[in-house]
C-alpha positions as a Python dict, from the first residue, in 0.01 Angstrom:
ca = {
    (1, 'X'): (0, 0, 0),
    (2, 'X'): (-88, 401, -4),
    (3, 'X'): (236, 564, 95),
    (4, 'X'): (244, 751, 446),
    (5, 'X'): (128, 1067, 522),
    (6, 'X'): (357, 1302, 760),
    (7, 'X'): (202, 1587, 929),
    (8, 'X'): (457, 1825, 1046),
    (9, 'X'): (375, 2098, 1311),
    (10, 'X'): (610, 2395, 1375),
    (11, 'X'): (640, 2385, 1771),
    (12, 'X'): (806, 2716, 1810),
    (13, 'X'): (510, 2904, 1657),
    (14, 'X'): (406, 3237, 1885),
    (15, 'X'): (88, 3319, 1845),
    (16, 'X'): (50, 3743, 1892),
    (17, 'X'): (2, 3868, 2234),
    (18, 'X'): (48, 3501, 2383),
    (19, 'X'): (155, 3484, 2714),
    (20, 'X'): (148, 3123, 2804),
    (21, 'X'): (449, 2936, 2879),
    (22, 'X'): (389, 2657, 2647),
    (23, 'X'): (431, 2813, 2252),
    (24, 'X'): (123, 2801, 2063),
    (25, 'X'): (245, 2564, 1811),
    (26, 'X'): (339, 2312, 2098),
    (27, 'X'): (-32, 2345, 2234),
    (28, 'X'): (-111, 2256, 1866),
    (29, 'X'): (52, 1955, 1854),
    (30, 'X'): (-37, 1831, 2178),
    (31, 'X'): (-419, 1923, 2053),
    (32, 'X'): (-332, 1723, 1760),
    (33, 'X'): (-209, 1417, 1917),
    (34, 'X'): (-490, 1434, 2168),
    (35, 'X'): (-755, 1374, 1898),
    (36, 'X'): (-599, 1162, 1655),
    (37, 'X'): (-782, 837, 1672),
    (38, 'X'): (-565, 532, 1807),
    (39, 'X'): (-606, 302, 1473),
    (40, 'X'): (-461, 543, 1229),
    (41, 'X'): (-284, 421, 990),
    (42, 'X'): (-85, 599, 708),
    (43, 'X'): (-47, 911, 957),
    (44, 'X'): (233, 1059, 1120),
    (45, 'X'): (177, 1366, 1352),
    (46, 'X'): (587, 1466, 1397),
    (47, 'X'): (658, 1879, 1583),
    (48, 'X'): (915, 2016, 1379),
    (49, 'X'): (1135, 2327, 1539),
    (50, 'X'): (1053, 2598, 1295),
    (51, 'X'): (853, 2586, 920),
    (52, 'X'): (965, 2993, 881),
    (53, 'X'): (635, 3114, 843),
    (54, 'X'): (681, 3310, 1169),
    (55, 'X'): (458, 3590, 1034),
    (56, 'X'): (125, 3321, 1019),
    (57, 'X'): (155, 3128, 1349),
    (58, 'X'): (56, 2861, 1385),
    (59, 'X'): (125, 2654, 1070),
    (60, 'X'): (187, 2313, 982),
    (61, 'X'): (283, 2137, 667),
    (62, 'X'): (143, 1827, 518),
    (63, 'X'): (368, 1573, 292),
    (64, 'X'): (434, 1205, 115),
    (65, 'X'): (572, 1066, -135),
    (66, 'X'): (491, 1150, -454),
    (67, 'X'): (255, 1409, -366),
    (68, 'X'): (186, 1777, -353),
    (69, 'X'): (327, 1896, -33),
    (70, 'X'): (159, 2214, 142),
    (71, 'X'): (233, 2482, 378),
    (72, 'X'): (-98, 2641, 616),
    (73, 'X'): (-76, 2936, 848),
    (74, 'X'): (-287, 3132, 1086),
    (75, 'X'): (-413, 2782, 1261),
    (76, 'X'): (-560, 2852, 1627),
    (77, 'X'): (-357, 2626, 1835),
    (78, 'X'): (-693, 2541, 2028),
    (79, 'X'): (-971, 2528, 1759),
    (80, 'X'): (-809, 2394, 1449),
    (81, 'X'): (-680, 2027, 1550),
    (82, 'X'): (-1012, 1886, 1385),
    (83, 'X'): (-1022, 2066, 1113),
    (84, 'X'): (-681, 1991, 1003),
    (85, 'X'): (-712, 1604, 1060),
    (86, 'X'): (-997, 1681, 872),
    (87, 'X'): (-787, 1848, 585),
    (88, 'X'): (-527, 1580, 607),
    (89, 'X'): (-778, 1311, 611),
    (90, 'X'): (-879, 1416, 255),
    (91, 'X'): (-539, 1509, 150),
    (92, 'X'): (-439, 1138, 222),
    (93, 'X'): (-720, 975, 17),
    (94, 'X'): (-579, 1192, -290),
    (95, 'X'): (-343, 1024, -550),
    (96, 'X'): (-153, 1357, -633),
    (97, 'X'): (-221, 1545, -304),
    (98, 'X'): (-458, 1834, -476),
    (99, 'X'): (-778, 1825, -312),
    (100, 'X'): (-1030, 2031, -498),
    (101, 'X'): (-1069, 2370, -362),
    (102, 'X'): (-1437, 2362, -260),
    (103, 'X'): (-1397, 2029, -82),
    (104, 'X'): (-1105, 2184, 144),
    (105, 'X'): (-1197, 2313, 487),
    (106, 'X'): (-1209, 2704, 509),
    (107, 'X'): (-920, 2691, 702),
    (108, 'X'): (-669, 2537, 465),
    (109, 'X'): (-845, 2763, 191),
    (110, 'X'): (-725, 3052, 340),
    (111, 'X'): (-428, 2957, 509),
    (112, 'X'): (-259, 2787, 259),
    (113, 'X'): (99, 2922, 231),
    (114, 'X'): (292, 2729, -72),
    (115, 'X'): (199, 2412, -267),
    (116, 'X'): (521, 2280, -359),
    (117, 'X'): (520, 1990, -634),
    (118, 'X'): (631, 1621, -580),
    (119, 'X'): (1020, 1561, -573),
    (120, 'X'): (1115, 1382, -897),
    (121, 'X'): (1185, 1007, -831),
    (122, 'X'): (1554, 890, -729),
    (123, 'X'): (1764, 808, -1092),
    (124, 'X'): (1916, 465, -1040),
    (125, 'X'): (2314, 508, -1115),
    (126, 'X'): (2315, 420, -1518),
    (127, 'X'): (1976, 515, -1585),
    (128, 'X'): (1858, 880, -1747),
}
């Protein structure tokens, strides 16, 4: 059974000059939810409170088990909800998490943050 993919989305992202009441990473999420299709399996869409990349609003960060995880910023909180299903769709069809650069929407090209590697399985007690 593939292991689960977990989508985070920082919901306290401001985007520059926004003046709406709901923060620009919360309209993301909602955007997100909104077009996730109802029989997905192996995805979890979760808002997180903050993902520090404050500087490259909005951003979200993709992650399972024994994968890659990765950071993106500078996501439109009302274009990019496709294209970063899209992104994650591929992602989650990976073994490692590294999806080859040209198959990666332009978005995730550009707005990738930081790759950081797989955590190192759990050591049973007694066992190097």
């Amino acid at each position: 059974m593939p292991e689960e993919t977990v989508l985070y989305v920082c919901t306290t992202c401001r985007a520059e000059g926004d003046t709406s009441e709901t923060r620009a990473g919360a309209r993301l999420l909602a955007a997100l939810r909104e077009r996730l299709p109802e029989d997905t399996a192996g995805l979890r869409v979760e808002g997180v409170e903050c993902l520090s990349v404050c500087k490259r609003p909005c951003s979200v960060a993709v992650a399972s088990p024994g994968r890659w995880t990765y950071v993106y910023g500078d996501l439109d909180a009302e274009a990019s909800a496709q294209t970063i299903l899209a992104g994650i769709g591929l992602y989650a069809g990976t073994v490692d998490g590294i999806v080859p650069w040209r198959e990666r929407p332009e978005a995730f090209r550009k707005g990738v943050v930081a790759r950081i590697p797989p955590s190192p399985p759990v050591k049973e007690a007694g066992r190097p």
